[in-house]
N, CA, C and O atoms as a GROMACS GRO file, in nm:
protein
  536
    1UNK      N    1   4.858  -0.963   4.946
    1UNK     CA    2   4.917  -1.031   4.832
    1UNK      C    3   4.840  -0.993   4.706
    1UNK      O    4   4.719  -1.019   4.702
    2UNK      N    5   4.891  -0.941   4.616
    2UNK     CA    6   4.852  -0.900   4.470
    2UNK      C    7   4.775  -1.030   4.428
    2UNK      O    8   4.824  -1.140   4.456
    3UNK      N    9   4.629  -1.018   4.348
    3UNK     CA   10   4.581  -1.084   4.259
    3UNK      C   11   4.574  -1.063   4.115
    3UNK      O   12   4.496  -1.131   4.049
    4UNK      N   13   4.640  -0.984   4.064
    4UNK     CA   14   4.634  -0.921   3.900
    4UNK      C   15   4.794  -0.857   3.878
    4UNK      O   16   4.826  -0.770   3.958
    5UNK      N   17   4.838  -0.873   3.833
    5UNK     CA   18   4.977  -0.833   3.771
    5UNK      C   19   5.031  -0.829   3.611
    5UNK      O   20   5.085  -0.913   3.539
    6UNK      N   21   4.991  -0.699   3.594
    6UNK     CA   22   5.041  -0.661   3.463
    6UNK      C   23   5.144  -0.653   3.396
    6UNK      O   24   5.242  -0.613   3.460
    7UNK      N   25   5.157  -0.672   3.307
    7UNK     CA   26   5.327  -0.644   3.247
    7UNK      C   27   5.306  -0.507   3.100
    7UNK      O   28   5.272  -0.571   3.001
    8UNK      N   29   5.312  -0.416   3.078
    8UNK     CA   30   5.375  -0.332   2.978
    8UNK      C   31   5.469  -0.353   2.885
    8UNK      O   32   5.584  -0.340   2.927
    9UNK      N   33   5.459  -0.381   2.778
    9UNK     CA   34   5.571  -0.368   2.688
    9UNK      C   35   5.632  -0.273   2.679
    9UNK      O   36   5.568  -0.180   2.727
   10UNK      N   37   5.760  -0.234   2.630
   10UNK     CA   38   5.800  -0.096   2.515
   10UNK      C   39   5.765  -0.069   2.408
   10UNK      O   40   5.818  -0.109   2.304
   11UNK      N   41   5.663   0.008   2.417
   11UNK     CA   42   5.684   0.025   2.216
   11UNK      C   43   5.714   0.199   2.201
   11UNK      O   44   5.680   0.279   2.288
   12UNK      N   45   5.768   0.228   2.104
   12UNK     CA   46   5.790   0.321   2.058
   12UNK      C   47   5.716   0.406   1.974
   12UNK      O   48   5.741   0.507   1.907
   13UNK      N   49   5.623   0.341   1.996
   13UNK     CA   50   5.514   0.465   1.950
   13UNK      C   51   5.375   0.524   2.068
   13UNK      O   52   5.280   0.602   2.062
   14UNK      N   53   5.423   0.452   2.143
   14UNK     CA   54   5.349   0.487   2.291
   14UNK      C   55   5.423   0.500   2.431
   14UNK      O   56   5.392   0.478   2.548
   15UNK      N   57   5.554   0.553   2.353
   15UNK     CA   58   5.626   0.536   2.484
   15UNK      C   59   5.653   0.662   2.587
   15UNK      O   60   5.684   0.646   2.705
   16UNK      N   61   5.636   0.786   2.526
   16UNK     CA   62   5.577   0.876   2.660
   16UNK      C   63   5.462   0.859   2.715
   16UNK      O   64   5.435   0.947   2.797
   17UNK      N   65   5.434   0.830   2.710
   17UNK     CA   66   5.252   0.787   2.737
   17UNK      C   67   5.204   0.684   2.784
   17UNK      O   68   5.199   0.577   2.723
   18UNK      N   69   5.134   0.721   2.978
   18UNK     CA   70   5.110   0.540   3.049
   18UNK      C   71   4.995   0.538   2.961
   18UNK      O   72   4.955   0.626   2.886
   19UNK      N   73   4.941   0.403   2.987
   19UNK     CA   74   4.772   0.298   2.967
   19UNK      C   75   4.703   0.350   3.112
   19UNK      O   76   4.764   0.358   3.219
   20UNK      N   77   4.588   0.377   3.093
   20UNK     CA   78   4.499   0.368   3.218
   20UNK      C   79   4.467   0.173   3.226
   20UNK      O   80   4.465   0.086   3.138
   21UNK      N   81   4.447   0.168   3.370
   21UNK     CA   82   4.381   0.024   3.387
   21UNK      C   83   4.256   0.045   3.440
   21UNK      O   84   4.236   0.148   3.504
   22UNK      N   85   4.181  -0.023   3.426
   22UNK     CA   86   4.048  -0.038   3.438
   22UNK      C   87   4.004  -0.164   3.487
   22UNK      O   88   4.046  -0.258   3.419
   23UNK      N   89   3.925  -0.198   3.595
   23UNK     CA   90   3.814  -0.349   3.602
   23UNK      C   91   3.705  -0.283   3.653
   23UNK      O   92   3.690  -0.208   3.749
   24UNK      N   93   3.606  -0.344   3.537
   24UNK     CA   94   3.485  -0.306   3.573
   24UNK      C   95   3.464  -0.165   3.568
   24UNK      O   96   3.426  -0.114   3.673
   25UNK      N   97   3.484  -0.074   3.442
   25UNK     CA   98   3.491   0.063   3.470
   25UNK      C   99   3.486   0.137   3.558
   25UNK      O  100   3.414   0.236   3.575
   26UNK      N  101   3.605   0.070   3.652
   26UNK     CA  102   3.677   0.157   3.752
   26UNK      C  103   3.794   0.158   3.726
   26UNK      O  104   3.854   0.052   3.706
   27UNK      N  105   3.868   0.301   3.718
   27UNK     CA  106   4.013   0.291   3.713
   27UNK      C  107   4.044   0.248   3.862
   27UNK      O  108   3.999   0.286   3.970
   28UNK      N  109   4.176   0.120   3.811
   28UNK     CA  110   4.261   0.090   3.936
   28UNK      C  111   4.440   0.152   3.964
   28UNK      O  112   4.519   0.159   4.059
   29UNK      N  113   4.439   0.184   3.831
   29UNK     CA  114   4.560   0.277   3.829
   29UNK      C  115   4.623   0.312   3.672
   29UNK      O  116   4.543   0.312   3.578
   30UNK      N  117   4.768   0.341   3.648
   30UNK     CA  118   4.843   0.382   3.529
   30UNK      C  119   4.929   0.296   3.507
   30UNK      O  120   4.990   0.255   3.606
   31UNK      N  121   4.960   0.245   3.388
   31UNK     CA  122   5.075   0.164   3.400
   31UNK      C  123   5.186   0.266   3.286
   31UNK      O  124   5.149   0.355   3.209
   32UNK      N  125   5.325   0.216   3.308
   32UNK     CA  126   5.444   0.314   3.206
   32UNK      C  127   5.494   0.215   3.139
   32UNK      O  128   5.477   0.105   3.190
   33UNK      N  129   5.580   0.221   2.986
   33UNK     CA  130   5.668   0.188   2.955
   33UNK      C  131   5.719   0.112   3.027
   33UNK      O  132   5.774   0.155   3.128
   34UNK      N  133   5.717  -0.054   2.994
   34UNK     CA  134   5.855  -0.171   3.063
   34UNK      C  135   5.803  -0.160   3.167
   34UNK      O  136   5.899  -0.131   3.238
   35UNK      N  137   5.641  -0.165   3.288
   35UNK     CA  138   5.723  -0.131   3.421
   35UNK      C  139   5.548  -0.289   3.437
   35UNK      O  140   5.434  -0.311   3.396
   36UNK      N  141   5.632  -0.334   3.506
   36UNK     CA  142   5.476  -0.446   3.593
   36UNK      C  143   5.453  -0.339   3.694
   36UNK      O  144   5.510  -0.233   3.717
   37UNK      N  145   5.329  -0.413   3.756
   37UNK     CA  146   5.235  -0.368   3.840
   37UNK      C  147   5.136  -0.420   3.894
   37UNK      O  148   5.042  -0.450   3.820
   38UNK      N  149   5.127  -0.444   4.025
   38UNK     CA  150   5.072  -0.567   4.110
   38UNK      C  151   4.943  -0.493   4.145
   38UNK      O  152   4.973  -0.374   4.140
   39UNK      N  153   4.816  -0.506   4.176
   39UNK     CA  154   4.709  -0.467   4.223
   39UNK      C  155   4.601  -0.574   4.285
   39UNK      O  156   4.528  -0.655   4.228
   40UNK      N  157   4.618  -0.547   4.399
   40UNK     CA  158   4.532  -0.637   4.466
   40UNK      C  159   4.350  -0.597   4.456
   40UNK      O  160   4.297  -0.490   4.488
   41UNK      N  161   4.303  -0.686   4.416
   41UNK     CA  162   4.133  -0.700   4.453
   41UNK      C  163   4.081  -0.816   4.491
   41UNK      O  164   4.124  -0.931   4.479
   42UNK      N  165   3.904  -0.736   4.575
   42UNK     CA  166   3.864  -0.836   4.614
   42UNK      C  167   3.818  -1.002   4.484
   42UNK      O  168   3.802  -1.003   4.362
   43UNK      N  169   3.813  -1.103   4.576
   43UNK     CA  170   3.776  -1.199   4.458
   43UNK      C  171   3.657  -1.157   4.381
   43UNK      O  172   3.579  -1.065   4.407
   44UNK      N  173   3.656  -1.253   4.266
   44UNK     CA  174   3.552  -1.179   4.180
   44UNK      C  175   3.539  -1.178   4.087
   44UNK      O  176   3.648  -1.231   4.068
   45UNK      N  177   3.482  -1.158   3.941
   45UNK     CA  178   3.495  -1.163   3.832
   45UNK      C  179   3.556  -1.048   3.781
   45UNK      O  180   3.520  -0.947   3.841
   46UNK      N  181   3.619  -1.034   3.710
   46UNK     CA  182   3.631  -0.866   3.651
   46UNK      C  183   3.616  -0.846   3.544
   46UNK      O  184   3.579  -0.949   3.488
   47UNK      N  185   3.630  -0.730   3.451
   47UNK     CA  186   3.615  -0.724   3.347
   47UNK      C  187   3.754  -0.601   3.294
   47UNK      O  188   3.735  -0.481   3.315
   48UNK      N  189   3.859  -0.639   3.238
   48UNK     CA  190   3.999  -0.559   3.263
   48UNK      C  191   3.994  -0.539   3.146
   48UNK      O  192   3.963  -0.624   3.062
   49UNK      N  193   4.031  -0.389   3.118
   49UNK     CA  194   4.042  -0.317   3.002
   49UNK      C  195   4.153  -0.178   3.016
   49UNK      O  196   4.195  -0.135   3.124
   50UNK      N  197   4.183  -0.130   2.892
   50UNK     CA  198   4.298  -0.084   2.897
   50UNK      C  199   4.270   0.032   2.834
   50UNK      O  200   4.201   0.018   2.733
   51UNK      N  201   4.309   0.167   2.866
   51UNK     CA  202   4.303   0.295   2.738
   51UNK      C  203   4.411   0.401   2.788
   51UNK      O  204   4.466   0.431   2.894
   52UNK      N  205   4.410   0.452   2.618
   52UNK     CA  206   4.492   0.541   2.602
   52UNK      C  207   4.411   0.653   2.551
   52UNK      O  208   4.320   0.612   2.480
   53UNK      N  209   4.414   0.777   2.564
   53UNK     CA  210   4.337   0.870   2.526
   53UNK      C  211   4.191   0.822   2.457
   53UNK      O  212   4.130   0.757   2.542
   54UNK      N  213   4.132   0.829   2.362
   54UNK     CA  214   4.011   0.772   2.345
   54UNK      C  215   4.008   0.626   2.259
   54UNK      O  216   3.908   0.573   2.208
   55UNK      N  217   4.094   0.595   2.258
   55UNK     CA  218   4.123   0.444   2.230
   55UNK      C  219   4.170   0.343   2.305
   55UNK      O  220   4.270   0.370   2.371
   56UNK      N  221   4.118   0.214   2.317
   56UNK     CA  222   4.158   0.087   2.399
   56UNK      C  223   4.136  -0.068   2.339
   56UNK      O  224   4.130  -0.130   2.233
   57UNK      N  225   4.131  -0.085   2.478
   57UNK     CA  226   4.185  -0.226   2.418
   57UNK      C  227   4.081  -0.353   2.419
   57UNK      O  228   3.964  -0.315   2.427
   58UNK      N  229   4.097  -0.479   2.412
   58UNK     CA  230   3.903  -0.513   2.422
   58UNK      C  231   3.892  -0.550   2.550
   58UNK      O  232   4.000  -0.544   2.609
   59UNK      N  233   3.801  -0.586   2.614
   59UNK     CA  234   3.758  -0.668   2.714
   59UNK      C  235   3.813  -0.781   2.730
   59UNK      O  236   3.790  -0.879   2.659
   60UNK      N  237   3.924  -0.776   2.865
   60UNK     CA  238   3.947  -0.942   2.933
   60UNK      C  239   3.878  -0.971   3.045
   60UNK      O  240   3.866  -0.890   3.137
   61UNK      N  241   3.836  -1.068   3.044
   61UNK     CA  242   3.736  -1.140   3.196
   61UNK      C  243   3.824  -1.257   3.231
   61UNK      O  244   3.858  -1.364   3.182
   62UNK      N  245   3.848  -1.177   3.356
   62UNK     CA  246   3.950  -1.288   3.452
   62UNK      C  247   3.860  -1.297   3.585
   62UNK      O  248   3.783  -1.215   3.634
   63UNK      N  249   3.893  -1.408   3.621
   63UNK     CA  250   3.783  -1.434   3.763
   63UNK      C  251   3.917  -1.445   3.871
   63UNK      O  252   4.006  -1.528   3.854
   64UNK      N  253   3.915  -1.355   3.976
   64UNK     CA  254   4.024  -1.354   4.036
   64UNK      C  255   3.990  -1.439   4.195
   64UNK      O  256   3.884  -1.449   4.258
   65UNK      N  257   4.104  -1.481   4.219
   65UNK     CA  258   4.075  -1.512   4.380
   65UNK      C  259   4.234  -1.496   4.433
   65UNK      O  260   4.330  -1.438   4.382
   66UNK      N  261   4.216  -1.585   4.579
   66UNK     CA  262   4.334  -1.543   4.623
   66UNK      C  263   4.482  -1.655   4.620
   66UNK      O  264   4.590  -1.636   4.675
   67UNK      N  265   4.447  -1.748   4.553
   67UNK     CA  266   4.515  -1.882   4.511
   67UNK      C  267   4.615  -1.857   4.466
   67UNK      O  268   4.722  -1.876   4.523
   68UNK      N  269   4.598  -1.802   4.334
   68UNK     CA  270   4.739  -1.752   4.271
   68UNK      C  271   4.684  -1.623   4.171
   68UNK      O  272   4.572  -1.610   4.121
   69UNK      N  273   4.801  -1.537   4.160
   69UNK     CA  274   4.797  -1.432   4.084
   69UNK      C  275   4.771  -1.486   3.968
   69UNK      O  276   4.831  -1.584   3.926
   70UNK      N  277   4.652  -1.410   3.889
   70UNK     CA  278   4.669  -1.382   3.726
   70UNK      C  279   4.743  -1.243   3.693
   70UNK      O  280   4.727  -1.127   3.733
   71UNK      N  281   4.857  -1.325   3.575
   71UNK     CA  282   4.904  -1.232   3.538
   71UNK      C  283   4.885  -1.200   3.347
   71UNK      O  284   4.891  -1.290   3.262
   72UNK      N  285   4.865  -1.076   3.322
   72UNK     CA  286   4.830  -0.989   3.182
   72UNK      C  287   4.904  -0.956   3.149
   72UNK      O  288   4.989  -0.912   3.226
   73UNK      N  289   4.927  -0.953   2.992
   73UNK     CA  290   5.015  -0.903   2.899
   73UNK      C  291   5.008  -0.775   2.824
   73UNK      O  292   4.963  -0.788   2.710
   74UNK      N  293   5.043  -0.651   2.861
   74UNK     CA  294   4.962  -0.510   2.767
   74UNK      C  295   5.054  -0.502   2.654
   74UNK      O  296   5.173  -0.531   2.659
   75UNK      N  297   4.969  -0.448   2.516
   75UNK     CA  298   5.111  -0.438   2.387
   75UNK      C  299   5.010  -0.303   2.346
   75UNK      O  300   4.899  -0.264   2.383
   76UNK      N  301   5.091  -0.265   2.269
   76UNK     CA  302   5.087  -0.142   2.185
   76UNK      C  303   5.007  -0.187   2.031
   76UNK      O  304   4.985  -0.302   1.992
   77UNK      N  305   4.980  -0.091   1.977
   77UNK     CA  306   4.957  -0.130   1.808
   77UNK      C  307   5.048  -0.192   1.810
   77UNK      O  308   5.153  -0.171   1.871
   78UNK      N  309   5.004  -0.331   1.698
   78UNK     CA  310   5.122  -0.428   1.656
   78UNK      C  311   5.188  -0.351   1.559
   78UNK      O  312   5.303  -0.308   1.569
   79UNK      N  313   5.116  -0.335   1.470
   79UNK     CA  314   5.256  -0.236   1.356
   79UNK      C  315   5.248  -0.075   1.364
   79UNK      O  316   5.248   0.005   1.271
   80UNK      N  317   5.240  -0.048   1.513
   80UNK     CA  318   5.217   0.100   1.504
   80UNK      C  319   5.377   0.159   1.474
   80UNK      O  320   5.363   0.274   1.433
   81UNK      N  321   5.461   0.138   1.478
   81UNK     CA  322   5.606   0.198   1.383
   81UNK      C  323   5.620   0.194   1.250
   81UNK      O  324   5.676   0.282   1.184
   82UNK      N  325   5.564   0.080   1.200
   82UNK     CA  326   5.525   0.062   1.048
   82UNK      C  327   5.436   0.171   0.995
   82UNK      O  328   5.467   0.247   0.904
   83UNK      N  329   5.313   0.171   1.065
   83UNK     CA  330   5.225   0.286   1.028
   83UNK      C  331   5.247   0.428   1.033
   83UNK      O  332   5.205   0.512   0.954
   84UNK      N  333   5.316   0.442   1.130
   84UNK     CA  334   5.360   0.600   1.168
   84UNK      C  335   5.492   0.656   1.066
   84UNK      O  336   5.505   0.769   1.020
   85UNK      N  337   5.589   0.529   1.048
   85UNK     CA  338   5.654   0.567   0.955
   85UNK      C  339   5.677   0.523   0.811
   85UNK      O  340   5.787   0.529   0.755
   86UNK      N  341   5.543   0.472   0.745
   86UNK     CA  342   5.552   0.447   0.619
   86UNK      C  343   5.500   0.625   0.522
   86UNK      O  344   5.555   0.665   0.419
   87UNK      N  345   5.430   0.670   0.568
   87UNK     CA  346   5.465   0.808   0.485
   87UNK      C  347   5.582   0.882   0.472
   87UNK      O  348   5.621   0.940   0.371
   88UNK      N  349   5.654   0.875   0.616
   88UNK     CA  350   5.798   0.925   0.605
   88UNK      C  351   5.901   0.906   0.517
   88UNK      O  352   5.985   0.986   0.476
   89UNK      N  353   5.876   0.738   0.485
   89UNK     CA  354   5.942   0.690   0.399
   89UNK      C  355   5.922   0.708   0.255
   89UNK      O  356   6.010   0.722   0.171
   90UNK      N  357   5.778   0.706   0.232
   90UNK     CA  358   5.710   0.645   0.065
   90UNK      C  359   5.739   0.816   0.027
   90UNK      O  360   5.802   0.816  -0.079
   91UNK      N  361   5.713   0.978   0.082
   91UNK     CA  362   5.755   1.094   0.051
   91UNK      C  363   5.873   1.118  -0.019
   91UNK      O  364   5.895   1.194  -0.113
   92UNK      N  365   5.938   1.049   0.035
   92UNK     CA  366   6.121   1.087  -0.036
   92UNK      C  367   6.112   1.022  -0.189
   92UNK      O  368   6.150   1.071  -0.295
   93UNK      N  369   6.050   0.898  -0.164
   93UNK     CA  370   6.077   0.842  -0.262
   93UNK      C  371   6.003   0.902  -0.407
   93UNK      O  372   6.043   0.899  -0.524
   94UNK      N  373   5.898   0.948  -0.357
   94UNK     CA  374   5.768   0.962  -0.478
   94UNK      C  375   5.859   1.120  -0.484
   94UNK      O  376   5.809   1.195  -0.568
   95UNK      N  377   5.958   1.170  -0.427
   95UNK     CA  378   5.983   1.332  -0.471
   95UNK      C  379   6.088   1.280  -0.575
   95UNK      O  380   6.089   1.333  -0.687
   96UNK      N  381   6.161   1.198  -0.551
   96UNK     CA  382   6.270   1.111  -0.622
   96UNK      C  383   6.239   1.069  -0.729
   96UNK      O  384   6.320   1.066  -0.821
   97UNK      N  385   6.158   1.041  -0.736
   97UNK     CA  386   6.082   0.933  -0.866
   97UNK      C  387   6.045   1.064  -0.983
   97UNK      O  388   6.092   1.074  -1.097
   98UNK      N  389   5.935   1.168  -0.908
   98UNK     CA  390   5.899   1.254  -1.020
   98UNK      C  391   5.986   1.386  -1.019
   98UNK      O  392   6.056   1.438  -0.931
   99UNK      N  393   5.950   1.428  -1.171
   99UNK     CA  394   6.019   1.562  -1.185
   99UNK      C  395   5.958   1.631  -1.191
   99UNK      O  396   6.024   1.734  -1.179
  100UNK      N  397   5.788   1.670  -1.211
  100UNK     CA  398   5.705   1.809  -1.184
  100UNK      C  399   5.627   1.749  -1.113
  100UNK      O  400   5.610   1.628  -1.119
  101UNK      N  401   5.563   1.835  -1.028
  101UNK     CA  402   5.437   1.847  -0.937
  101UNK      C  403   5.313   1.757  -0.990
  101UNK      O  404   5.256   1.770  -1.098
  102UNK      N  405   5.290   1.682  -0.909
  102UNK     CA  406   5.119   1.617  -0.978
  102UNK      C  407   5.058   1.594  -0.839
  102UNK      O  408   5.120   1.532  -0.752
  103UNK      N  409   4.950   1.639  -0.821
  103UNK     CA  410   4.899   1.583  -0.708
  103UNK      C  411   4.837   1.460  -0.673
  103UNK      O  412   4.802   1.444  -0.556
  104UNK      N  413   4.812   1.341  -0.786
  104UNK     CA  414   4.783   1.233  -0.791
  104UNK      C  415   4.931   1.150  -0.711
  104UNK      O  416   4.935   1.056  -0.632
  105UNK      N  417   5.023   1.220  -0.762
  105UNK     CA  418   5.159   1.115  -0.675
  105UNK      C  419   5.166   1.122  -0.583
  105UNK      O  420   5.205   1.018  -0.530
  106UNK      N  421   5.135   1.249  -0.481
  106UNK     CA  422   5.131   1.262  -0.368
  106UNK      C  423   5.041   1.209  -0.280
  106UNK      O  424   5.060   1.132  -0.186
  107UNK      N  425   4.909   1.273  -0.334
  107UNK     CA  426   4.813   1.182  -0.264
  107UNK      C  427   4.768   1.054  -0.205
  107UNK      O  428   4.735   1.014  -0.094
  108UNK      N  429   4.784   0.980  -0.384
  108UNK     CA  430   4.730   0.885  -0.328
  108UNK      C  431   4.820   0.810  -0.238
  108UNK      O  432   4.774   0.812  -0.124
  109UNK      N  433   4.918   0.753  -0.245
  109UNK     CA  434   5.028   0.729  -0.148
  109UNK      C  435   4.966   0.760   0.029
  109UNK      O  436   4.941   0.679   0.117
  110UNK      N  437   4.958   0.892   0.028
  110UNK     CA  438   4.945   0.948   0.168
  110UNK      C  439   4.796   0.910   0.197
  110UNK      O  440   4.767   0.919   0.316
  111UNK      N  441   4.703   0.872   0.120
  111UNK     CA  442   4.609   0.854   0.186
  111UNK      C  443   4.552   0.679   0.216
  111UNK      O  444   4.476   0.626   0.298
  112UNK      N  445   4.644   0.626   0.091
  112UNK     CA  446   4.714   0.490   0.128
  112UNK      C  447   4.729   0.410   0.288
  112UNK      O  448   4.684   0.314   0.350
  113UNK      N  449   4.866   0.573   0.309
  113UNK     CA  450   4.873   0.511   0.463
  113UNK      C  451   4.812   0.560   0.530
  113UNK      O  452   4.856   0.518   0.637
  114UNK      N  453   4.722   0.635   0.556
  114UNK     CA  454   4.657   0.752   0.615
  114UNK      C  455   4.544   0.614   0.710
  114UNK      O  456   4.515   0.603   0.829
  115UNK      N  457   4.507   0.529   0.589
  115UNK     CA  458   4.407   0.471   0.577
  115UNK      C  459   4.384   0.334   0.736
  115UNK      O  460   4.293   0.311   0.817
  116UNK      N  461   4.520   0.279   0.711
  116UNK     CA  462   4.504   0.175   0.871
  116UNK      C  463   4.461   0.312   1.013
  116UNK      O  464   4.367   0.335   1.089
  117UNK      N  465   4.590   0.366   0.981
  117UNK     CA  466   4.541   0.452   1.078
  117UNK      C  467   4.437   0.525   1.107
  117UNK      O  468   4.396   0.531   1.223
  118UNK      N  469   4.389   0.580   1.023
  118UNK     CA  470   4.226   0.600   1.030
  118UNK      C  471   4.103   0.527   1.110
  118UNK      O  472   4.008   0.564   1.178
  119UNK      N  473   4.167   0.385   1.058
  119UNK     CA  474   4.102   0.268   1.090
  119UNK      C  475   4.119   0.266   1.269
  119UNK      O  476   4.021   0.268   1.343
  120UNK      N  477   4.253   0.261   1.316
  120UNK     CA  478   4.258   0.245   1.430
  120UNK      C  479   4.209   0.349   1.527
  120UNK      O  480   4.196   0.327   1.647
  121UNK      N  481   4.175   0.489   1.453
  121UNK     CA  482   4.130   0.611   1.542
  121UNK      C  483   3.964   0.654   1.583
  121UNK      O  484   3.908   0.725   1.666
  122UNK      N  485   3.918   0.550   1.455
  122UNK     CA  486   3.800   0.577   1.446
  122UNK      C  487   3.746   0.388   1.473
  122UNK      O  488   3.777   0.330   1.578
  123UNK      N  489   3.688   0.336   1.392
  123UNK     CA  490   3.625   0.204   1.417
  123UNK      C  491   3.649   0.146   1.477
  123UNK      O  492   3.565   0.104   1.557
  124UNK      N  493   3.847   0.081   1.481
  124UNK     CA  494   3.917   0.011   1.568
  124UNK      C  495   4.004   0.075   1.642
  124UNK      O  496   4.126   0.060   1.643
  125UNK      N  497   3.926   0.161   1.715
  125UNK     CA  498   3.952   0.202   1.814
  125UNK      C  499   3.975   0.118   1.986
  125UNK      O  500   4.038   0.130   2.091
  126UNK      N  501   3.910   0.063   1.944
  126UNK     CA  502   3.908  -0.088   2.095
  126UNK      C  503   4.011  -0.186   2.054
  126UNK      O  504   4.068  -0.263   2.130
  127UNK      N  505   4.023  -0.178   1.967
  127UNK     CA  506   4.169  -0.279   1.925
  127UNK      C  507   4.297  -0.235   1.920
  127UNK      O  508   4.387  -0.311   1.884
  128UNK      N  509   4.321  -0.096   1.958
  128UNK     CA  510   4.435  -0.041   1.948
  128UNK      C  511   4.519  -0.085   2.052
  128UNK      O  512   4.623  -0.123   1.999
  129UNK      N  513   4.525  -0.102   2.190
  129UNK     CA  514   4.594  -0.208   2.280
  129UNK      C  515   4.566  -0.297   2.265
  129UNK      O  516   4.451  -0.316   2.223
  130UNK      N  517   4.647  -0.399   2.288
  130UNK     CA  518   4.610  -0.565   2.299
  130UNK      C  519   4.648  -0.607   2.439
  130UNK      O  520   4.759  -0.593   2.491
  131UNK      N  521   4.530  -0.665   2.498
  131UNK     CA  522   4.584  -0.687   2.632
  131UNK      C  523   4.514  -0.891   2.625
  131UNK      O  524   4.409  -0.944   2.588
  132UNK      N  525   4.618  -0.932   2.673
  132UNK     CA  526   4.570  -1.091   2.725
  132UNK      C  527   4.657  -1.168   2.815
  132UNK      O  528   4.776  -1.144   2.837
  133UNK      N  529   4.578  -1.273   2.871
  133UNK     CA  530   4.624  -1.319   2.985
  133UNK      C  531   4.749  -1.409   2.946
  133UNK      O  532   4.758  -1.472   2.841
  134UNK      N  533   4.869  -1.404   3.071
  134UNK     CA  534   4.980  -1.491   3.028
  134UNK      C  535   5.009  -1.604   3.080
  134UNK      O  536   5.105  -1.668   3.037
   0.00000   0.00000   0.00000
């Protein structure tokens, strides 16, 4: 009988791409897009964490036994569609807006948004999944 059961969201900005699972920096498996996933361990404390290429998610400590399943919630960047597509958007507009070349219009804009994301690749990097218990 499973003691840990995950659930995956959809998001669309991580959606070719499983999460590794982890307790106790051991991988216990992959999870995909939309899919749960039951994994049995011994009782115990754990320490469950989540990554995607060199970014993850923070530390959950669930103490498991065999009573009843704990079950986890995995999410994606909360505004990772916002972020990925606010340059797409703010480009058209700033070509729209001016009539000669300046590189101040371009820039700063792009480095504007450049900037969360930055944030999430480098510092908050452990915050880029959100994983918690449900």
């Amino acid at each position: 009988m499973p003691n840990l059961i995950i659930n995956r969201n959809t998001q669309l900005l991580d959606l070719g791409r499983n999460y590794r699972i982890y307790a106790n920096n051991n991988l216990i498996g992959k999870i995909s897009p939309g899919e749960t996933k039951e994994f049995s361990l011994p009782k115990g404390e754990y320490a469950v964490t989540a990554k995607i290429d060199w970014c993850g998610s923070q530390t959950l400590t669930l103490h498991l036994d065999n009573n009843e399943p704990k079950r986890v919630t995995l999410k994606g960047l909360k505004f990772g569609v916002i972020l990925a597509a606010l340059p797409v958007a703010i480009i058209p507009t700033i070509l729209s807006l001016t009539n000669n070349f300046n590189e101040r219009y371009y820039l700063t804009p792009l480095i504007i948004c450049a900037l969360p994301i930055a944030y999430y690749l480098s510092f908050g990097r452990k915050s880029y999944l959100r994983i918690k218990e449900s």
